[in-house]
C-alpha positions as CSV (number, residue, x, y, z in Angstrom):
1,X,-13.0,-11.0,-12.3
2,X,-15.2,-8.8,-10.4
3,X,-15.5,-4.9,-9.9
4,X,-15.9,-3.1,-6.8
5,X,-17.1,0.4,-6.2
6,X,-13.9,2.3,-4.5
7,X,-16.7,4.3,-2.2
8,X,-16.9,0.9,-0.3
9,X,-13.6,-0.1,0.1
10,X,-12.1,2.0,2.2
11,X,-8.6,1.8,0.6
12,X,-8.3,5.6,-1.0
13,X,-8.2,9.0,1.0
14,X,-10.7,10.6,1.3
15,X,-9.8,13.5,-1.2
16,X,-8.8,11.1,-3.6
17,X,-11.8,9.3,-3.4
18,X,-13.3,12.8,-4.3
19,X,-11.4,13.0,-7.3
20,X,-12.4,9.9,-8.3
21,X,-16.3,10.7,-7.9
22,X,-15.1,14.0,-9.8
23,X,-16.7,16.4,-6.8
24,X,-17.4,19.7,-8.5
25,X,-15.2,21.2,-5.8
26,X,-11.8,19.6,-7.0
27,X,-12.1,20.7,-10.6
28,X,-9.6,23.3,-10.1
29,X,-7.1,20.8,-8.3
30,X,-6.1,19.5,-11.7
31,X,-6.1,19.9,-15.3
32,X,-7.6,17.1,-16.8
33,X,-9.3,13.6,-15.6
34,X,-8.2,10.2,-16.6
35,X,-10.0,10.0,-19.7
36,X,-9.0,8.7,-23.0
37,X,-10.5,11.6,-25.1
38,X,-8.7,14.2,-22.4
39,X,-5.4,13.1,-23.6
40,X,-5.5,14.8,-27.3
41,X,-5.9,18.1,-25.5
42,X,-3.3,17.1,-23.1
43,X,-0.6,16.3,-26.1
44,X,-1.5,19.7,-27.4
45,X,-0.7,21.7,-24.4
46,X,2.3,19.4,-23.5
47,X,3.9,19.6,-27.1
48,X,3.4,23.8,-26.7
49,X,4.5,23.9,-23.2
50,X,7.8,21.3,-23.2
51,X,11.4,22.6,-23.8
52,X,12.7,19.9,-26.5
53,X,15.8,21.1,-25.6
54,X,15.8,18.8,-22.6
55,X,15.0,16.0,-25.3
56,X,18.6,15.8,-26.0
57,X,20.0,15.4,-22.7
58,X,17.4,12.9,-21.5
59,X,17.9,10.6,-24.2
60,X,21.8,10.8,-23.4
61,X,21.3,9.9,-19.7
62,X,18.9,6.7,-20.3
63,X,21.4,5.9,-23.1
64,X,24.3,6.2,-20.5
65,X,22.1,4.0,-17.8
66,X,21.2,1.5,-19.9
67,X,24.5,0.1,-21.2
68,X,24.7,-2.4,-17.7
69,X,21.8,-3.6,-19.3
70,X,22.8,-6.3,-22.2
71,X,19.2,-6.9,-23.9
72,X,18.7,-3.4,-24.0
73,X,17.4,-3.1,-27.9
74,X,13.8,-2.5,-27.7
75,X,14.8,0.2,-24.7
76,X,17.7,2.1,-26.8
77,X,14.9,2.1,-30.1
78,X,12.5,4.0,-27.4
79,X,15.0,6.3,-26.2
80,X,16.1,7.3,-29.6
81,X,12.2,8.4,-30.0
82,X,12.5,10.8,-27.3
83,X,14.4,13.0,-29.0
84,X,11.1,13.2,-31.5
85,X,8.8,15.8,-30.6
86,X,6.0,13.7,-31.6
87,X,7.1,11.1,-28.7
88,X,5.3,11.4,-25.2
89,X,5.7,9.6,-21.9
90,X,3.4,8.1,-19.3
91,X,5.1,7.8,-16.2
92,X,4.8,6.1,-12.7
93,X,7.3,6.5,-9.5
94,X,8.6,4.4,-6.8
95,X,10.7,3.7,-3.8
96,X,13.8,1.0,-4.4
97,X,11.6,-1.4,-2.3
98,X,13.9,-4.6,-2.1
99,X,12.8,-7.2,-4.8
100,X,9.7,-4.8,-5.6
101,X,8.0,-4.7,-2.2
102,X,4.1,-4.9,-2.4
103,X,2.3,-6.3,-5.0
104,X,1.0,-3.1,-5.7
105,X,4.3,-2.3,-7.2
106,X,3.2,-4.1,-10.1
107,X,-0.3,-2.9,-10.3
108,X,1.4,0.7,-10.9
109,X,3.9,-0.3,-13.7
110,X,1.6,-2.3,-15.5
111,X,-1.3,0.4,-15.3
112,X,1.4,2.7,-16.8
113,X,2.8,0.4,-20.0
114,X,-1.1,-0.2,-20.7
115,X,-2.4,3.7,-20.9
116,X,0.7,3.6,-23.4
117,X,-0.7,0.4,-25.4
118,X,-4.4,2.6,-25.6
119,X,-2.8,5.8,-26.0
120,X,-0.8,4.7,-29.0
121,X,-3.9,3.0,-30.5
122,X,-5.9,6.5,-30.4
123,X,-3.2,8.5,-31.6
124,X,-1.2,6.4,-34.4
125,X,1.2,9.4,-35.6
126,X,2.7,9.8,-31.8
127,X,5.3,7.7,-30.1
128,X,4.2,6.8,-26.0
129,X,6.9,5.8,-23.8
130,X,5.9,4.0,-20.4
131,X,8.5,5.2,-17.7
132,X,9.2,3.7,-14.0
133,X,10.8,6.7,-12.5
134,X,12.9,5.4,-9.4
135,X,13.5,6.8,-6.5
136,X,16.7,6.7,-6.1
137,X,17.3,9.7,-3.9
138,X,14.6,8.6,-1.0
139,X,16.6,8.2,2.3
140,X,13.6,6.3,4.2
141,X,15.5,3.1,4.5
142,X,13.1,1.3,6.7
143,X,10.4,1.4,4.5
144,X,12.5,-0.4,1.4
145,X,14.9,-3.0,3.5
146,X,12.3,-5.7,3.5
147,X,9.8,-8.0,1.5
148,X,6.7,-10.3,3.2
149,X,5.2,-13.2,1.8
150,X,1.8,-14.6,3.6
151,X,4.4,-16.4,5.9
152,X,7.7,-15.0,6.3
153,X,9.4,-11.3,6.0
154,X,12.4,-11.1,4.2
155,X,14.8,-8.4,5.6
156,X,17.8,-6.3,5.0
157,X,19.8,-5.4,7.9
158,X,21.8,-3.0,7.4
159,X,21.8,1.1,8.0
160,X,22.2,4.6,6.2
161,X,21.8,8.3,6.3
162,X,22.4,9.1,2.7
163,X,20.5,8.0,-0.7
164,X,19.1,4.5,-1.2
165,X,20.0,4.0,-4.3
166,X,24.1,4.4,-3.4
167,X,23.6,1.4,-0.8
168,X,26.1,-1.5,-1.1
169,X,24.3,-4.4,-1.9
170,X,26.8,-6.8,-0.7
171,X,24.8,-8.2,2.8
172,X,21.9,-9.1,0.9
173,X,24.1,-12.1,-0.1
174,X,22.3,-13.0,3.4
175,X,18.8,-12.4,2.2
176,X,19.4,-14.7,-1.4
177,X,20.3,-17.4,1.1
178,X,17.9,-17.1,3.1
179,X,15.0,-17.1,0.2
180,X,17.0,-20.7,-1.2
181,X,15.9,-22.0,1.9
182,X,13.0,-20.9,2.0
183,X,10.8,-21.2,-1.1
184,X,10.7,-25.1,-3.4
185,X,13.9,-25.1,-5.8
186,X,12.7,-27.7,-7.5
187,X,9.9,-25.5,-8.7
188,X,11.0,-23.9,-12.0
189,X,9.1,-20.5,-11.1
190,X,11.0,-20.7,-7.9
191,X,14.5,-20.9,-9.8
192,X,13.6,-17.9,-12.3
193,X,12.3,-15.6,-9.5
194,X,15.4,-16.7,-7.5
195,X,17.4,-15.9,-10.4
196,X,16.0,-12.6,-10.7
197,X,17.2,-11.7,-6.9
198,X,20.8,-13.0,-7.3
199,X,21.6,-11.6,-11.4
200,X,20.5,-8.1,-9.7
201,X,21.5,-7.7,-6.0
202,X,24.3,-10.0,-6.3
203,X,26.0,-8.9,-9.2
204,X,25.9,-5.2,-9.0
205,X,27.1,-2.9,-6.4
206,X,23.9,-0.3,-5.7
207,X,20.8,-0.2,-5.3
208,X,20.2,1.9,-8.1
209,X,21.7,-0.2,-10.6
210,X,20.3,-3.7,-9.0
211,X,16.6,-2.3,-9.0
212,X,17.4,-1.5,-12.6
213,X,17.9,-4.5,-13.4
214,X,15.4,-6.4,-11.9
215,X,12.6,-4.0,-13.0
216,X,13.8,-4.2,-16.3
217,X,14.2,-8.6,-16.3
218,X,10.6,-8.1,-15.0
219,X,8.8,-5.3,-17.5
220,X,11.9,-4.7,-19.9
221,X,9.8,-6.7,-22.7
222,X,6.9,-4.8,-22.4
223,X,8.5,-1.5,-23.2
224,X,9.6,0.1,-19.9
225,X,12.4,2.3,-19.8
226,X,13.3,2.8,-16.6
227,X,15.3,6.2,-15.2
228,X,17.5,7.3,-12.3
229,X,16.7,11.2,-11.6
230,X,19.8,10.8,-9.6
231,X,21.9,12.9,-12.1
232,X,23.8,16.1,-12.6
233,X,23.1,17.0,-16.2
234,X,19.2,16.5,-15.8
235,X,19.6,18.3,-12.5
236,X,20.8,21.1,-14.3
237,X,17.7,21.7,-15.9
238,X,16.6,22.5,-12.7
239,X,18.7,24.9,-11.3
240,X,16.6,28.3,-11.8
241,X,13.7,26.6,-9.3
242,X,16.2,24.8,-6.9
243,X,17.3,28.9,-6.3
244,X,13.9,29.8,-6.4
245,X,13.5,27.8,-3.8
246,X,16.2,29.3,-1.6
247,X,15.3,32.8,-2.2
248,X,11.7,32.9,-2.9
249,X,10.0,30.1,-1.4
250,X,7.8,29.9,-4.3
251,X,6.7,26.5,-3.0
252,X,5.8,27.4,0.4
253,X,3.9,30.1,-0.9
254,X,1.5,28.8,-3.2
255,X,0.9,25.2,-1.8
256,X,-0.1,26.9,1.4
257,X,-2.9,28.8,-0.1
258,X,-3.7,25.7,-2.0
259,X,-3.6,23.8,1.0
260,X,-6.4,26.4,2.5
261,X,-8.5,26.4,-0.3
262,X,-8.9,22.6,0.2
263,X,-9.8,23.2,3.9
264,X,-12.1,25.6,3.2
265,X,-13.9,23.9,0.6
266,X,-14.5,20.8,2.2
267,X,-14.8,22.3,6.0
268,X,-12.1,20.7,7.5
269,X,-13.0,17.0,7.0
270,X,-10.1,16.7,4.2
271,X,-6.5,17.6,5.2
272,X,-3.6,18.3,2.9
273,X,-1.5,15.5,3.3
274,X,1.7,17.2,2.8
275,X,2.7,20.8,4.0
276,X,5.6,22.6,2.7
277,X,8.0,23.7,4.3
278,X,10.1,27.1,3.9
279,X,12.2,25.2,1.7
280,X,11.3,21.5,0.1
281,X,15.1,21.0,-0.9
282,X,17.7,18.4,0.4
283,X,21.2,18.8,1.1
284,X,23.3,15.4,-0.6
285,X,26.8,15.1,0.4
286,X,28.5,11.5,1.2
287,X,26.4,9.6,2.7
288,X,23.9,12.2,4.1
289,X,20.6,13.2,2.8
290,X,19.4,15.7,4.9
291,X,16.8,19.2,4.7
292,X,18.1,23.0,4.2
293,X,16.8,24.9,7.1
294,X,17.3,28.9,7.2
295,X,17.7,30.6,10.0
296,X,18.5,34.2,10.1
297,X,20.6,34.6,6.8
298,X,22.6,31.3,7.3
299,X,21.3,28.4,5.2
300,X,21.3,25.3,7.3
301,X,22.0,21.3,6.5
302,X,20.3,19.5,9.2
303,X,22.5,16.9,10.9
304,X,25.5,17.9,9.7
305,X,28.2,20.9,10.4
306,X,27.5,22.3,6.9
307,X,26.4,25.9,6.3
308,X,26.0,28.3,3.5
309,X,25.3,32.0,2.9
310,X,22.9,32.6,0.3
311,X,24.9,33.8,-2.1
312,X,27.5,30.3,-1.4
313,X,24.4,28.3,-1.8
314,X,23.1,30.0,-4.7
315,X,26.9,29.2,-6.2
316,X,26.8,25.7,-4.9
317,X,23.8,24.9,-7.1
318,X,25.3,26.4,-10.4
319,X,27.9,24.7,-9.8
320,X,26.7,21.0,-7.6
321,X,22.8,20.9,-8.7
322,X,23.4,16.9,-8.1
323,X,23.9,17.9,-4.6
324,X,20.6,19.2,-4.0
325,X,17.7,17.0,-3.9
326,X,13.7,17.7,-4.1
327,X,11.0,16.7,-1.4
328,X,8.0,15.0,-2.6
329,X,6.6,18.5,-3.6
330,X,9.3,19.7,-5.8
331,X,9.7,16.4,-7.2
332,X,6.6,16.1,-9.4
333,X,7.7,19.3,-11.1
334,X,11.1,18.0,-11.9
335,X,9.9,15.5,-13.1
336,X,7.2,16.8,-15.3
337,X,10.1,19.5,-16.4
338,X,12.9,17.0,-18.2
339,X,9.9,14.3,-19.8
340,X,7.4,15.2,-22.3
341,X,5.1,14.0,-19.8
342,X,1.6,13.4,-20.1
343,X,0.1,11.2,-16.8
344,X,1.2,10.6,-13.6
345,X,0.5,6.8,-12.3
346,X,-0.4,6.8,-8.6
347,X,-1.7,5.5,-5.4
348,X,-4.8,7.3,-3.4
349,X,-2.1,8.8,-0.9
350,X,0.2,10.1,-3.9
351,X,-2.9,11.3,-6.0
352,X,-3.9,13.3,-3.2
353,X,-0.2,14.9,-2.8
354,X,-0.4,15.6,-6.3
355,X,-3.8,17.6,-6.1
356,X,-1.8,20.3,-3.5
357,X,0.4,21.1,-6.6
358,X,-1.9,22.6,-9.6
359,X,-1.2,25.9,-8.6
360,X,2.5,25.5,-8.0
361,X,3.2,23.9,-11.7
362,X,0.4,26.9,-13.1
363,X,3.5,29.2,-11.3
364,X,6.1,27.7,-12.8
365,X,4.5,27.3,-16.1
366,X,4.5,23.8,-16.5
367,X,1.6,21.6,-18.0
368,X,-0.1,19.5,-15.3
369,X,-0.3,15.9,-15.8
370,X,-3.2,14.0,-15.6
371,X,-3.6,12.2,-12.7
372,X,-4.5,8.5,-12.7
373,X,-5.4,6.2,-10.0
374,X,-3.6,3.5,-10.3
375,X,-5.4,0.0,-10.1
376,X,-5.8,-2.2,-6.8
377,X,-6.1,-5.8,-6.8
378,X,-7.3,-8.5,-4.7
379,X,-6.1,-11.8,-5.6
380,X,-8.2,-14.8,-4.3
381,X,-7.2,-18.3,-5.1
382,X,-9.9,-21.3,-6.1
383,X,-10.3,-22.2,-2.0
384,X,-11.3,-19.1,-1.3
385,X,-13.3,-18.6,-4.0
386,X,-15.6,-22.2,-3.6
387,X,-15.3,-21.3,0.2
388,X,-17.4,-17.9,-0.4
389,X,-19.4,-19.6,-3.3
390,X,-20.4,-22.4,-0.2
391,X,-21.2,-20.1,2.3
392,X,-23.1,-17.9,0.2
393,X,-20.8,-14.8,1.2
394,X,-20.2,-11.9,-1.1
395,X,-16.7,-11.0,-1.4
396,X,-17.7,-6.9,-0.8
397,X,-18.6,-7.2,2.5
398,X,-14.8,-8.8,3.6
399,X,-13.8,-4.9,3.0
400,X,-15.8,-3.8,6.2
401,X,-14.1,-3.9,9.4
402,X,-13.9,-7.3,11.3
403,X,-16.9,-6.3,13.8
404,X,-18.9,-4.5,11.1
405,X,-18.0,-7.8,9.0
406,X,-19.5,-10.6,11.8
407,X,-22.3,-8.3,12.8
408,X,-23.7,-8.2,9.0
409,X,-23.4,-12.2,8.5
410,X,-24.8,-12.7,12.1
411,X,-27.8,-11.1,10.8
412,X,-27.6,-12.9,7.9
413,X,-27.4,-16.4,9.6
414,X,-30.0,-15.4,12.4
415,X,-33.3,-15.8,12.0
416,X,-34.3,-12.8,14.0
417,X,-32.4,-9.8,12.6
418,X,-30.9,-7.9,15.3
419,X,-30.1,-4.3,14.6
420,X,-32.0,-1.4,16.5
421,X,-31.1,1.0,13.7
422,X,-35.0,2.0,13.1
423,X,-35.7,1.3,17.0
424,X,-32.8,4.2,18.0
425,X,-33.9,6.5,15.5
426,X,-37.9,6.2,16.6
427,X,-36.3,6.4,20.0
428,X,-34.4,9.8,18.7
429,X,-37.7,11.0,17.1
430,X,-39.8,10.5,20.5
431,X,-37.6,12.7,22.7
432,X,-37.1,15.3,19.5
433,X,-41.0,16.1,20.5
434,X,-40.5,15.7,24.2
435,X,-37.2,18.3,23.8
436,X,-40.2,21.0,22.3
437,X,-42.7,20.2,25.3
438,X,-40.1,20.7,27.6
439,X,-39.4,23.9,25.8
440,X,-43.1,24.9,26.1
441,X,-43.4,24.4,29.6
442,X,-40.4,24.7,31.8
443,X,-37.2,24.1,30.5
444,X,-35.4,23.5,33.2
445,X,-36.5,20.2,32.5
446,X,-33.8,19.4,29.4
447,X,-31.1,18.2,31.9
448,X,-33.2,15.1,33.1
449,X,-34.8,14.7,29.5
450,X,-31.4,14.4,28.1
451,X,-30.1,12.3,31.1
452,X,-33.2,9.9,30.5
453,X,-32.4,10.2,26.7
454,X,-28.9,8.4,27.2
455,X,-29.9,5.7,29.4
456,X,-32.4,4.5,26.7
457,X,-29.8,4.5,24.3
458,X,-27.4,2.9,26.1
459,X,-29.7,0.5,27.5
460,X,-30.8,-0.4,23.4
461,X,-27.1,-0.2,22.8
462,X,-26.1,-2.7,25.1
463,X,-29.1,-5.3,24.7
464,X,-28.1,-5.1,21.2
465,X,-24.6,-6.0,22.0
466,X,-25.9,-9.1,23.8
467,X,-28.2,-10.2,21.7
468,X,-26.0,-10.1,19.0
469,X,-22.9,-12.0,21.2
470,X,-25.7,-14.6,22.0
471,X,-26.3,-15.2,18.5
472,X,-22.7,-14.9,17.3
473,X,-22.2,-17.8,20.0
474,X,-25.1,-20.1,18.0
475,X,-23.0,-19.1,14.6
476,X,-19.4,-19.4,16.0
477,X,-18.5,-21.7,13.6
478,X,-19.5,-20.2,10.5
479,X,-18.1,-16.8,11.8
480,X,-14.4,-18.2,12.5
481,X,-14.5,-19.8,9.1
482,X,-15.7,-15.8,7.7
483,X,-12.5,-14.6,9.8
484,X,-10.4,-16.9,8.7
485,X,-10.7,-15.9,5.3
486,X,-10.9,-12.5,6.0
487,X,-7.2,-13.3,7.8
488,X,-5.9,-14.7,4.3
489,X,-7.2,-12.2,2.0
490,X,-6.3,-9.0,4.1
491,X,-3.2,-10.9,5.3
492,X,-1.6,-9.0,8.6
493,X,-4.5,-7.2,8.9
494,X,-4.3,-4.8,6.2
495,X,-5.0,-4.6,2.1
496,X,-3.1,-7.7,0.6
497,X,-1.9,-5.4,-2.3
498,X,0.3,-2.6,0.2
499,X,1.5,-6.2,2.1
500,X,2.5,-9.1,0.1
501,X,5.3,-9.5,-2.4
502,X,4.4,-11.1,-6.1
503,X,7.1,-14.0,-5.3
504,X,4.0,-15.4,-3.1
505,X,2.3,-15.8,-6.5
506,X,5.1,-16.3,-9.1
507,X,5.9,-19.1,-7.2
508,X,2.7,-20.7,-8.4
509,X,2.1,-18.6,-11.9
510,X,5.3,-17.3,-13.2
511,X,5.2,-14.9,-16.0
512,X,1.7,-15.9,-16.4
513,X,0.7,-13.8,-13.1
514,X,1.6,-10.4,-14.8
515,X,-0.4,-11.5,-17.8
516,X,-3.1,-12.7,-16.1
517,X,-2.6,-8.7,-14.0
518,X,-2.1,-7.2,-17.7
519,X,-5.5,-8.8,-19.0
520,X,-7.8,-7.8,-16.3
521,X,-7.2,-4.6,-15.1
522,X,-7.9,-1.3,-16.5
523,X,-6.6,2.0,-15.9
524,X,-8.8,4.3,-17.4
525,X,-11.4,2.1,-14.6
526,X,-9.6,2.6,-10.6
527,X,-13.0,0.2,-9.6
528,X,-11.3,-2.4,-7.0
529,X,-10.3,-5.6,-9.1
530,X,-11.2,-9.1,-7.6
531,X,-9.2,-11.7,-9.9
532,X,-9.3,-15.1,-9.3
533,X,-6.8,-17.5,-9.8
């Protein structure tokens, strides 16, 4: 195992990447940072600020989802604790990618079950519940309908305007078949992971219910409890912000002066990721999904002939909060409103969404979670590994872009080292002092100072270029071997974790993948993980 420094990799945003170097300017962005010893202040201000009435009712609704599942013991035991007031839950959130999309699906639930495992350790007399919050009610089919292994991409074809999670699951009959073909059934990996697809998609009609069941044949004996927000009584609990929404725009409000305040304070070279809109609310109605516009006093559903007044929207929620669904901005605070929450689990991109939001949940007086960045992996098999070990290359430097990447080891195997760095900035230096002369004397000689200026740098620029492509050529060898490995570890030209599926591994591992995932990663740490194989 090996640990990389996250200011080299490239692989979080760059206001993420702030909050991970805990810049000065980000402190009021969130309440507390991923540290251990944060989390007893965090239980204190969660246990004041949480309505245990909502205990009741989620308990009740995981009790109801959980009776498809028949080994559902250990999950019913945790459920029954959340009606404790001592009993707290860590929570991570996910699209219904089919059969778990990227890898880094894992990294996410298994960061989450583990701040459980320390946090119950450091505080013995309260109960910590891991929970895999799906998105059930995400309408962006054509990021979910497919899985890639380093060869072959797996896909769903079929269509839909409405929620994923209500999807038949009948034509993926197509995609089991298609995976029989494909991977070795005589491996006995093979036939679990197989058997994972077909007990799940096959034998249940949603989405929903099949993602439940394969996240929970996968993690269920860890302790996940997994929940469907897809549901009227714990929409209920929000109906007093879903008609803020409509009549205030509370949201809209305050995220745009966050969203300001993040500009201003780093100058325009960070952008909010997410802007609100008027109203961060969906319409759900048969199989449509689709945003509340208003325009004039006549609330809008996009896509559809629908239309309300406000006062027959305002009644439509009272009466059909399951019909109205939150945007990525409202979400956090429903879900932070019906769980005793304590951390959020989440990628750079969904870390930075959540840093928009402080001010928003301070509105609604809700406790901020804290926010942790969930792990990221690189997996590198014993080839690769004896490959770099041979070549003398340092796995660090396969993070830089491919011409960054062959222009460092061309360096390295050449024994003239070819980079004008110092020669350009003695160059810069030179016509710094010929710029003041000029000044001095008659300045109307700064047009051909500066055009003379240029053609020396271009002319370094581009003797550098050919020196370097003459030295690549001498190397050329070495260099495609370099790419070539770069090709396998960053397969399709991009971080393996957001690309490949973990059946390219369970193939191999089995259950001893996720324990080999479970033993080396750490989530109180987001450094990059290298694990070999």
């Amino acid at each position: 195992m090996k640990l990389i420094d996250p200011n080299i990799t490239g692989h979080l945003p760059l206001l993420t990447l702030s909050y991970f170097n805990n810049k000065k300017e980000l402190n009021s962005f969130y309440n507390r940072s991923n540290e251990l010893k944060n989390y007893r202040d965090q239980i204190e201000e969660k246990h004041k600020n949480f309505n245990n009435k909502s205990r009741n009712i989620l308990s009740q609704v995981l009790i109801e989802q959980y009776q498809s599942i028949s080994d559902n013991n250990v999950q019913l035991s945790l459920i029954d604790d959340l009606s404790k007031s001592n009993t707290f839950t860590v929570t991570t959130g996910h699209q219904l990618n089919l059969f778990t999309g990227p890898l880094y699906f894992f990294y996410k639930i298994i960061d989450t079950i583990k701040i459980c495992e320390d946090l119950r350790s450091k505080f013995p007399k309260n109960n910590f519940i891991p929970i895999y919050w799906m998105a059930s009610e995400d309408h962006d089919f054509e990021e979910i309908n497919f899985f890639k292994t380093a060869k072959k991409q797996f896909n769903w074809k079929v269509k839909t305007k409405g929620k994923v999670g209500d999807l038949n699951t009948e034509k993926l009959s197509e995609v089991f078949q298609e995976m029989s073909n494909f991977f070795d059934k005589e491996n006995i990996n093979v036939q679990k992971m197989i058997s994972f697809f077909e007990s799940s998609y096959l034998k249940n009609k949603n989405l929903s219910t099949a993602t439940l069941h394969l996240v929970h044949k996968i993690f269920g004996k860890h302790g996940l409890v997994i929940l469907n927000p897809d549901n009227k009584n714990l929409k209920k609990l929000m109906i007093d912000v879903f008609i803020d929404e409509i009549k205030e725009s509370t949201c809209f409000d305050v995220v745009s002066k966050t969203n300001a305040r993040l500009t201003e304070f780093f100058k325009g070279k960070i952008k909010p990721l997410v802007n609100p809109r008027s109203i961060n609310l969906f319409y759900i109605k048969n199989n449509l999904r689709s945003r509340i516009e208003k325009n004039d006093l006549v609330y809008n559903v996009l896509e559809s002939e629908i239309s309300f007044t406000q006062d027959e929207i305002i009644n439509e929620i009272r009466n059909y909060p399951e019909r109205f669904s939150p945007n990525v901005l409202i979400r956090p605070l429903y879900q932070e409103t019906i769980l005793p929450n304590l951390a959020y689990v989440g990628g750079g991109s969904e870390i930075a969404y959540w840093l928009q939001l402080k001010e928003y949940f301070d509105k609604k007086n809700t406790t901020f979670p804290v926010l942790s960045i969930r792990s990221s992996v690189l997996l590198i098999n014993k080839k690769h590994s004896n490959s770099l070990k041979k070549m003398n290359l340092n796995i660090e430097h396969f993070f830089k872009k491919n011409e960054n990447l062959l222009k460092f080891y061309t360096n390295k195997f050449s024994k003239n080292k070819i980079d004008f760095t110092t020669l350009k900035t003695t160059l810069s230096d030179n016509f710094k002092q010929l710029y003041e002369v000029v000044k001095l004397t008659d300045f109307s000689f700064t047009g051909s100072v500066n055009a003379q200026e240029k053609k020396q740098k271009n002319g370094l620029d581009n003797l550098e270029i050919r020196l370097l492509k003459a030295e690549k050529k001498k190397n050329k060898e070495k260099l495609d071997k370099i790419i070539s490995i770069k090709r396998e570890l960053f397969p399709y030209n991009s971080f393996q974790e957001r690309e490949i599926n973990f059946s390219e591994f369970f193939q191999y591992y089995g259950d001893e993948f996720i324990d080999l995932i479970m033993k080396n990663t750490n989530p109180f740490d987001p450094s990059f993980v290298v694990i070999e194989l």
